[in-house]
C-alpha positions in Angstrom: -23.0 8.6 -196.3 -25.2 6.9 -193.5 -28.9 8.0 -193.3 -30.3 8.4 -189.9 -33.7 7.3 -189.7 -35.3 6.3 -186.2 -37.8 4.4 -187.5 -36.3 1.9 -189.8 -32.3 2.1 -188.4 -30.3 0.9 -185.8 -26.9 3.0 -184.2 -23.7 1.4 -184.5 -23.3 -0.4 -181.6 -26.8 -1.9 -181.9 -28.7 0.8 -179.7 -32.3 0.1 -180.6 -35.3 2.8 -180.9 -36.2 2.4 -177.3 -32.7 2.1 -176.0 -32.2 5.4 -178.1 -35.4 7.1 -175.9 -34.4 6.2 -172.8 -30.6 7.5 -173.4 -31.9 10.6 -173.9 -34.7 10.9 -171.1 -31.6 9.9 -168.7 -29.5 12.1 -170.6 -31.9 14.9 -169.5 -32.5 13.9 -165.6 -28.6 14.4 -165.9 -28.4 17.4 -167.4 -30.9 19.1 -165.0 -28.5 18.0 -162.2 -25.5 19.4 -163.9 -27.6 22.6 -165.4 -30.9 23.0 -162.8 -33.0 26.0 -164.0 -32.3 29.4 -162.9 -34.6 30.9 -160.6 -34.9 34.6 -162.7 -36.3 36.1 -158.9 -32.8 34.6 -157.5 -30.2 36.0 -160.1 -27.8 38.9 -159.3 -28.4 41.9 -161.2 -24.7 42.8 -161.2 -23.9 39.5 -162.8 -22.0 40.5 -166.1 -23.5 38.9 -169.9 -20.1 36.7 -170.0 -21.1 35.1 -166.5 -24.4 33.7 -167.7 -23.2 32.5 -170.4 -23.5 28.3 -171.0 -20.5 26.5 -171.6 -20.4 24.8 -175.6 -19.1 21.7 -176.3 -17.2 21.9 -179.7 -16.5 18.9 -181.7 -14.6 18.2 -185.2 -15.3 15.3 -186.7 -12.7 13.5 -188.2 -14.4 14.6 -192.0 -14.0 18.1 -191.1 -17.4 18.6 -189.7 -17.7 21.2 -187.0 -20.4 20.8 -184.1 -21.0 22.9 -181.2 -23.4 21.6 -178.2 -24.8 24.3 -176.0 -27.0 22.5 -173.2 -29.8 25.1 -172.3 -32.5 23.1 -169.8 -34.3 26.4 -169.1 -37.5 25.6 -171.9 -38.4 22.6 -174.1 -37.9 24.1 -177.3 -34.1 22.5 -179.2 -32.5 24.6 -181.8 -30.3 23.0 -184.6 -28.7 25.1 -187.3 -26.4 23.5 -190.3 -24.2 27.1 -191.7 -22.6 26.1 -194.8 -19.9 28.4 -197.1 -21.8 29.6 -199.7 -22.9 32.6 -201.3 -21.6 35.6 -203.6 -18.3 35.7 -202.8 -17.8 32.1 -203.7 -20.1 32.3 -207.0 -18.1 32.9 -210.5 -19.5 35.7 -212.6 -21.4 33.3 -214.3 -23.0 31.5 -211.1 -24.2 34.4 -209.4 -27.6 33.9 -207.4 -27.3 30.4 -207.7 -26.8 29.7 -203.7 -29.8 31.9 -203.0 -31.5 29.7 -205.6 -30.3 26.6 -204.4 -31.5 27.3 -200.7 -34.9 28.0 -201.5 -35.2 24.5 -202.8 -33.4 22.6 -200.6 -36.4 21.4 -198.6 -38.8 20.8 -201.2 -38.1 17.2 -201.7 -35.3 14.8 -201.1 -34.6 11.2 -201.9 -37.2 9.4 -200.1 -39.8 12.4 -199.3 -41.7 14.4 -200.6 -42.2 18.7 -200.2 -45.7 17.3 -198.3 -44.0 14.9 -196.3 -41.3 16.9 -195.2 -43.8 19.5 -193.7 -46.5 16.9 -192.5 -43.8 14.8 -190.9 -42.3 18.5 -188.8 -45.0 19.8 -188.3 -46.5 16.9 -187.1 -43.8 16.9 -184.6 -44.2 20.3 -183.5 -41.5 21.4 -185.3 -40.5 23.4 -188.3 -37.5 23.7 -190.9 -36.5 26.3 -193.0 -33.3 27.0 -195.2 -32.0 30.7 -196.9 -29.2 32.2 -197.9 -27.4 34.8 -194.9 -25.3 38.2 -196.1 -23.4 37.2 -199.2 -20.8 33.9 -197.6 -23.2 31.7 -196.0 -26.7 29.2 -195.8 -28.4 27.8 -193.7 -30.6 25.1 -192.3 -32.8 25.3 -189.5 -34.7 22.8 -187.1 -36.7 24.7 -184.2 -38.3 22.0 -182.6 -39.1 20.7 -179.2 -37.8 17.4 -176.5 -40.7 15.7 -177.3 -40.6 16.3 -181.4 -36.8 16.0 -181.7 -36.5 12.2 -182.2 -39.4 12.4 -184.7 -37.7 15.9 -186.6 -34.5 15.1 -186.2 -34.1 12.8 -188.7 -35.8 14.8 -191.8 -33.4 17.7 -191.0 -30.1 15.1 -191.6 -32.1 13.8 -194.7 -32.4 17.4 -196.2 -29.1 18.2 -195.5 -27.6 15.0 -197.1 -30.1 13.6 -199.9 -32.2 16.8 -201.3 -33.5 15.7 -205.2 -34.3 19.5 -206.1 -37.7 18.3 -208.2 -38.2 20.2 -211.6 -41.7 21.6 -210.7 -40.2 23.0 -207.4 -37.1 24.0 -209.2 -39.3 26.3 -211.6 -41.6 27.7 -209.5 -38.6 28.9 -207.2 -36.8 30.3 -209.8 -39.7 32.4 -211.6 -40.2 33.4 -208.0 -36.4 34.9 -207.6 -36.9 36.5 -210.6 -39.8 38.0 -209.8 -37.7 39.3 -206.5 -34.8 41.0 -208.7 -36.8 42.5 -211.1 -38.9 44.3 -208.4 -35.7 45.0 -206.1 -35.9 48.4 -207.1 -39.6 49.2 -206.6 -39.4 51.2 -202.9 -37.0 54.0 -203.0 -35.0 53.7 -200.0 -33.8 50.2 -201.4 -33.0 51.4 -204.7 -30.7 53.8 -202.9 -28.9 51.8 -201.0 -28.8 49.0 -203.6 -27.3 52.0 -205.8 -24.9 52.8 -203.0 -24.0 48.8 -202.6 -23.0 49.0 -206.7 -20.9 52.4 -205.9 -19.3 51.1 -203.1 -17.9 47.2 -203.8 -18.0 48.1 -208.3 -16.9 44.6 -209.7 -16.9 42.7 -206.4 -19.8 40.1 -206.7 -21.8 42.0 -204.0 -21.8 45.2 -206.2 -23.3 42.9 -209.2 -26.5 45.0 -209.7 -30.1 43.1 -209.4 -30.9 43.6 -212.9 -28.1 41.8 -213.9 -28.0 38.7 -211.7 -31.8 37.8 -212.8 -30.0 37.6 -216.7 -28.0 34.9 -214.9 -30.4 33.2 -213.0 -32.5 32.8 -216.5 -29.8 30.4 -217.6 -29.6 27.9 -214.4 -30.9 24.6 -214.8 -31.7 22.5 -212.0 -28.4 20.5 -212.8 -26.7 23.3 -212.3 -28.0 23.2 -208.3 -27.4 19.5 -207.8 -23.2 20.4 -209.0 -23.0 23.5 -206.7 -24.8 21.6 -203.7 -22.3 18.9 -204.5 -19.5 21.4 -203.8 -20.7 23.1 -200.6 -22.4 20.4 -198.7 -19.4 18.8 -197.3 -18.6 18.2 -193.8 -15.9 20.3 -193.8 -17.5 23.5 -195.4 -20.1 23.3 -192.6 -20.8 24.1 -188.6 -23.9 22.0 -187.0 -25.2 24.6 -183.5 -27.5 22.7 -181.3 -28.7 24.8 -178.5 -31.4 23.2 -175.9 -32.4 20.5 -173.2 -30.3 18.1 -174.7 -27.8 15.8 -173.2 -24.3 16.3 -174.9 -22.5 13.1 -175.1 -26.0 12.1 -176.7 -26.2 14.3 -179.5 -22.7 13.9 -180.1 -23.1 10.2 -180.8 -25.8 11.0 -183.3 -24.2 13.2 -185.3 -21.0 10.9 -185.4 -23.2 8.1 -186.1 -24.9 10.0 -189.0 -22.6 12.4 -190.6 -19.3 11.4 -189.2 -18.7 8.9 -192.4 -20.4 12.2 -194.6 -17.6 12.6 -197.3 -15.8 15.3 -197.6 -14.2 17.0 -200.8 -12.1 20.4 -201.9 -12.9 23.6 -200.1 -14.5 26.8 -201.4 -12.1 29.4 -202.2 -13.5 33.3 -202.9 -13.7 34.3 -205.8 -14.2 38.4 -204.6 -12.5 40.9 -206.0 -11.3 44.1 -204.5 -13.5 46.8 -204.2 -13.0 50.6 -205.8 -10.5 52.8 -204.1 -11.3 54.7 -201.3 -9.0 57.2 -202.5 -11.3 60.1 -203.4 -15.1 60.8 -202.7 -17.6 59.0 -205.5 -21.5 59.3 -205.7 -24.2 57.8 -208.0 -27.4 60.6 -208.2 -30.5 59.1 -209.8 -33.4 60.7 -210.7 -36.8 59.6 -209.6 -40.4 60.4 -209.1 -41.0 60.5 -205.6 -42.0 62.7 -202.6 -38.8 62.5 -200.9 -35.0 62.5 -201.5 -33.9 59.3 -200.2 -29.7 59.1 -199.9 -27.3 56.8 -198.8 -23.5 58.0 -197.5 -21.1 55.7 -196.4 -17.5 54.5 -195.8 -15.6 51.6 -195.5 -15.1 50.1 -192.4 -13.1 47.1 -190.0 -14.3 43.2 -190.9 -16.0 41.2 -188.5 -13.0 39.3 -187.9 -11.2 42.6 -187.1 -9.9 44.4 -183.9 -11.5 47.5 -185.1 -15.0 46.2 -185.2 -16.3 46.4 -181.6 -15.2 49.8 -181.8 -17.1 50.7 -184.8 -20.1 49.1 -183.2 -20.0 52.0 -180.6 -19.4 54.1 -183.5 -22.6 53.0 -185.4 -24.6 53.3 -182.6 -23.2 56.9 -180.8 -24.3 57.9 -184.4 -27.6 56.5 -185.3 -28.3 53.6 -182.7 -31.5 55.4 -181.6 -33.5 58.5 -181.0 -30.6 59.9 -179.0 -28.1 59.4 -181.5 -25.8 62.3 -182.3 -27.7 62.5 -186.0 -31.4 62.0 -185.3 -30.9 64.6 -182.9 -28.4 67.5 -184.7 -30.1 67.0 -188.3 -33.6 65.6 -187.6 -34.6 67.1 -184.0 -32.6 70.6 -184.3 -32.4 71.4 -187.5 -35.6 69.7 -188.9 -33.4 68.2 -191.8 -34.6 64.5 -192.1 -38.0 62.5 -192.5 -36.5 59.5 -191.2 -32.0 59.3 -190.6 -30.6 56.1 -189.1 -27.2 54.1 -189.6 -26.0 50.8 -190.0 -22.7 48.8 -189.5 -22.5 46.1 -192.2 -19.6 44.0 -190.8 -18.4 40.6 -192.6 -15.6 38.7 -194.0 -15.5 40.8 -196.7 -14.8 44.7 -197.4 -17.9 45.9 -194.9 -19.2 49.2 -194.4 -20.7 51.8 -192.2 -23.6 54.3 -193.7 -26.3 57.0 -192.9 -29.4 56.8 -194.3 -32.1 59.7 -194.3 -34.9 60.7 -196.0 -35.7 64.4 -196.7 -37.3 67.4 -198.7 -34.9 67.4 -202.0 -34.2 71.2 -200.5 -32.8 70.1 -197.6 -30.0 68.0 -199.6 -26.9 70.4 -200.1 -27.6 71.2 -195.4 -28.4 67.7 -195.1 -25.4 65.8 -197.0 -22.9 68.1 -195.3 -24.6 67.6 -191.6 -24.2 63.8 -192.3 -20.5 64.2 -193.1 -19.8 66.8 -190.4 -20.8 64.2 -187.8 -18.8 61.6 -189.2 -16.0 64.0 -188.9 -16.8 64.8 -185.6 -15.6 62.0 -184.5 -12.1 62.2 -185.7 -11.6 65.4 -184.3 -13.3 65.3 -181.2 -13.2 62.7 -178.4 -16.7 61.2 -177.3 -17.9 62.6 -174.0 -17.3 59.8 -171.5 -21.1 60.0 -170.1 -22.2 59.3 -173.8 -20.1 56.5 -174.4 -20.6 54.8 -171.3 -24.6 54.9 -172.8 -23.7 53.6 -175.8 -21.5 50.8 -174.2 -24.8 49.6 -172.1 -27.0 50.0 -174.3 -24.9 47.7 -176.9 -24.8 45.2 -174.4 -28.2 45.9 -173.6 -29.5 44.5 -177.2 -26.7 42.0 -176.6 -28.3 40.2 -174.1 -31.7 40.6 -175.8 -30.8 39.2 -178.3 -29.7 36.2 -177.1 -33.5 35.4 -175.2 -33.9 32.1 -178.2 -32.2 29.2 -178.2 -33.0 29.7 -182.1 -30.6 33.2 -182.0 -27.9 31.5 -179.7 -27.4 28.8 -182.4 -27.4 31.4 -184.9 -24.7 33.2 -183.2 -22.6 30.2 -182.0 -22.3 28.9 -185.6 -22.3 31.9 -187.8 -19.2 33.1 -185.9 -17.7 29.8 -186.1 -17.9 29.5 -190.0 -17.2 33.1 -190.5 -13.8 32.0 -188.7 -14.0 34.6 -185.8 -14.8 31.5 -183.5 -17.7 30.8 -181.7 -16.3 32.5 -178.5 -16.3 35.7 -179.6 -20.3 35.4 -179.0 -19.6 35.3 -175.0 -16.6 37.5 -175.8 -18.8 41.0 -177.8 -19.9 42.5 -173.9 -16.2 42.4 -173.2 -14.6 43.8 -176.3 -17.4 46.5 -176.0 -16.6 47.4 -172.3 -12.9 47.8 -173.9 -13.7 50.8 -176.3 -12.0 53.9 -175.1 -12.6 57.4 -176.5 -9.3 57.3 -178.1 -10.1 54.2 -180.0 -13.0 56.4 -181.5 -11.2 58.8 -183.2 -7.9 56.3 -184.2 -10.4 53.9 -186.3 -12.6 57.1 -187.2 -9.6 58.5 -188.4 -8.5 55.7 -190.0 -11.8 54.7 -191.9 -13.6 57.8 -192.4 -11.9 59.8 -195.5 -13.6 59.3 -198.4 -17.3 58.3 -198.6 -19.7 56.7 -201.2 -22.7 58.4 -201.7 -26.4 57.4 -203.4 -28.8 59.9 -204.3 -32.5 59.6 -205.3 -33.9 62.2 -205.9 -36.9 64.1 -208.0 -35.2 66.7 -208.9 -31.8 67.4 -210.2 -29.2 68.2 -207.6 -25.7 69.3 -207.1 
């Protein structure tokens, strides 16, 4: 593996430091010719979120390794992202918790620098890396930096991504931390429920493994134990590099061949999930708990990410609960004065997802306010959606769409999550058009098809039926 330094290496082809600086000034006069800046006063309102989008430059290493290049000259500030396969799903019974583990100690140390030098050397550049653990199937590490701090950052990112030494103080003090973080999972209310519901729901799947039980495993992890399993996942070929920012492509490209394109790679990760519980009848977990409120989760399976289904259930998810308008805050909370708080979420990945209402009420309300919930959800398979009220759901999707999308930081994170999830980085300019797509009848078809049996959590501090 070659180690990119700045300071103390030359490129392959014997490009110096200050040969290096001026490719990449020139590399950006170019790119502003190419990509000038767009004048915000100038732009046509009508212009649709797939028309604005940058083009991305996607390149695969001969190791494996994926990188995607998204020139964006409209602010100094560079994004780069490394998303590797990791995660629950991937961890054996006996492993679980180590990826989330293993990512909070990635950047405390590596070969040749310290915890301290890694944050006086970024932040000293302006710049700032972090790593974590996303959903339950992939990390990630992240540069936000700047044109002017990128040569100077650039180079303790690749380090921390190829030579991390996981030091035993650091290794400790992370690991009493997670513990500290499972055994108190349980603490608020609301999480507890829908942790419960999360149990209910996936049973033996890894993502069902209850918090309680994962700190028992993490007890017996040594800091071996991270160095094999980082081993495993940190190839070139289980990852996806994003860079979004005033960069010049055929640039970065060169450094990223020049430092990881020799990065050996090794056997992929195979899941290790399991399938979750029939859906074939209704199930719920009731728990008893001192509390004000009655705080319950009800939910049902629903399309993968990487399904044809899923834009659909987006409008779904939001017609329901996206906001104060949504067909539940206003039936159960504003008419019939059922819930404290009621919102919904769609949680879509590569593994069995689901779709569930939350709401917090008075523990009298719970036999009105558990079947209002379901009513609505069966609404939708028996009724079409009112053509006014989808067409707001449709803009306001796209809406949050767009706003999302305002960082070069969230672009990267887009570009490369959906790349490694395998639903290719396209479907990020794609999502406007598959949600302009979603027709009333393909409402009730996936609410039909999805909405039969639900999972229900119940907290509650009194005994209910």
């Amino acid at each position: 593996m070659k180690r990119l330094n700045f300071n103390h290496q030359r490129f392959p082809g014997k490009l110096s430091k200050s040969q290096v600086i001026l490719l990449l000034l020139l590399g950006i006069v170019i790119m502003y010719t190419i990509f000038p800046p767009v004048n915000a006063g100038n732009q046509d309102p009508k212009i649709t979120a797939s028309k604005i989008v940058a083009p991305v430059i996607k390149k695969v290493f001969d190791n494996g390794l994926t990188l995607l290049i998204k020139p964006n000259p409209a602010n100094e500030v560079i994004s780069v992202k490394a998303f590797v396969r990791m995660g629950a799903i991937y961890e054996s019974v006996s492993r679980r918790g180590l990826s989330k583990l293993m990512q909070s100690i990635l950047v405390k140390g590596t070969a040749t620098r310290s915890a301290k030098d890694i944050v006086f050397e970024t932040e000293s550049a302006g710049a700032s890396i972090d790593a974590g653990l996303v959903d339950s199937g992939y990390g990630h590490v992240s540069l936000r930096t700047t044109s002017i701090g990128f040569e100077r950052s650039l180079p303790v990112f690749l380090d921390i991504l190829q030579h991390p030494s996981f030091p035993v103080i650091e290794f400790e003090k992370e690991r009493q931390l997670m513990l500290q973080q499972l055994t108190t999972a349980y603490d608020h209310p609301a999480t507890e429920a829908y942790l419960n519901f999360r149990t209910l729901f996936y049973g033996d799947h890894p993502v069902g493994i209850r918090q309680e039980e994962i700190a028992k495993i993490v007890t017996t992890f040594t800091r071996d134990d991270l160095a094999d399993w980082y081993r495993k996942t940190y190839i070139p070929n289980n990852m996806v590099i994003s860079i979004v920012g005033k960069i010049n492509p055929q640039i970065i490209e060169k450094i990223f061949q020049d430092s990881l394109g020799d990065w050996s790679n090794g056997k992929s990760l195979e899941s290790t999930s399991t399938a979750v519980p029939s859906s074939a009848e209704d199930r719920q977990t009731v728990k008893i708990r001192d509390s004000q409120a009655l705080f319950m989760i009800l939910g049902y399976p629903a399309p993968l990410l990487s399904s044809e289904d899923s834009p659909v259930m987006s409008v779904i998810n939001y017609i329901l609960g996206g906001d104060m308008g949504s067909r539940l805050f206003v039936e159960l909370r504003d008419k019939k004065g059922l819930a404290y708080n009621i919102s919904t979420d769609y949680y879509a990945s590569i593994y069995p997802s689901h779709i569930y209402a939350f709401m917090a009420t008075a523990p009298e309300n719970y036999p009105a306010a558990k079947n209002g919930i379901i009513a609505e959800f069966k609404r939708l398979t028996d009724e079409l959606v009112p053509a006014e009220e989808l067409q707001t759901a449709k803009q306001a999707l796209k809406g949050r769409f767009l706003m999302s999308h305002e960082t070069n930081a969230s672009q990267a994170d887009y570009l490369g999550s959906y790349e490694l999830l395998g639903v290719r980085y396209q479907h990020d300019q794609e999502y406007p058009e598959l949600i302009d797509k979603v027709t009333a009848v393909e409402i009730q078809r996936v609410a039909r098809k999805y909405f039969t049996h639900y999972s229900l959590s119940v907290l509650s501090p009194v005994k209910v039926d």
